[in-house]
N, C-alpha and C positions, 0 to 999 in steps of 0.2 A: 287463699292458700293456707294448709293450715301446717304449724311448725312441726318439724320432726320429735320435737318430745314429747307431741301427744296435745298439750293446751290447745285448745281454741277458743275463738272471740264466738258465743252463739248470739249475742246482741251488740248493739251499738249507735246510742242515738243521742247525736248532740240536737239539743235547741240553743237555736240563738237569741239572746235576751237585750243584746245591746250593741249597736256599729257607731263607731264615730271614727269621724274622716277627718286628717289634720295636715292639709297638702297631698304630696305625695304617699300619706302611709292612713291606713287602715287598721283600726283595732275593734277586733271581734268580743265578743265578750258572751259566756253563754254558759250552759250546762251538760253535765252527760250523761249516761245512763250504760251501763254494760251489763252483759253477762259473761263469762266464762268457766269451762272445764277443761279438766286435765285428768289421764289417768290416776284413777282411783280415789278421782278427789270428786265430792258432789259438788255440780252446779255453783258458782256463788256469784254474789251482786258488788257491784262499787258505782259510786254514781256523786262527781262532786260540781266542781265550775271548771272553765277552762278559760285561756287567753290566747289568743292565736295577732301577731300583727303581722299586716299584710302591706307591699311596698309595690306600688305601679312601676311596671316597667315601659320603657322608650317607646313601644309598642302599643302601649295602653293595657297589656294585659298586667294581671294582680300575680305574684310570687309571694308566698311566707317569707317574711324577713326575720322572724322571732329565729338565734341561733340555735343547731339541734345541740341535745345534752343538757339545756337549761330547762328546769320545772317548774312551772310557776301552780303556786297553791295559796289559798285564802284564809289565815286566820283572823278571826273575827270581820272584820269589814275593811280587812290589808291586805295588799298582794303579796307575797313573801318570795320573792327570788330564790331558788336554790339551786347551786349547782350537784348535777345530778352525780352518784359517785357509782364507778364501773369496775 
């Protein structure tokens, strides 16, 4: 679906580089790659790592447990938590 301002996502490809399992939760660890436009803007690229942690539910299936609004980004060889500001 693409937003009423006009932007869209015209790629989008995470690789996963790394799972580790520690009881009940799951931590993804990987890369991404996008593209996007937006009226009258060219084409542009971003492409960095991501962390996604994942928490089994009663059922056995998998749920994101990382909370929404937090960002997690990499500098140097550190994860750096930031809360996202809106």
């Amino acid at each position: 679906m693409q937003a009423k301002s006009g932007w869209k996502t015209t790629e989008f490809i995470l690789s996963i580089t790394d799972i580790i399992v520690q009881g009940n939760l799951a931590i993804e660890i990987g890369n991404y790659n996008m593209k996007m436009s937006g009226p009258d803007v060219p084409e542009w690229a971003d492409y960095g790592k991501y962390i996604t942690i994942w928490e089994e539910q009663k059922d056995g299936s998998m749920k994101i447990k990382l909370k929404p609004g937090i960002r997690i980004q990499i500098h140097g060889n550190k994860w750096n938590k930031q809360n996202k500001k809106k």
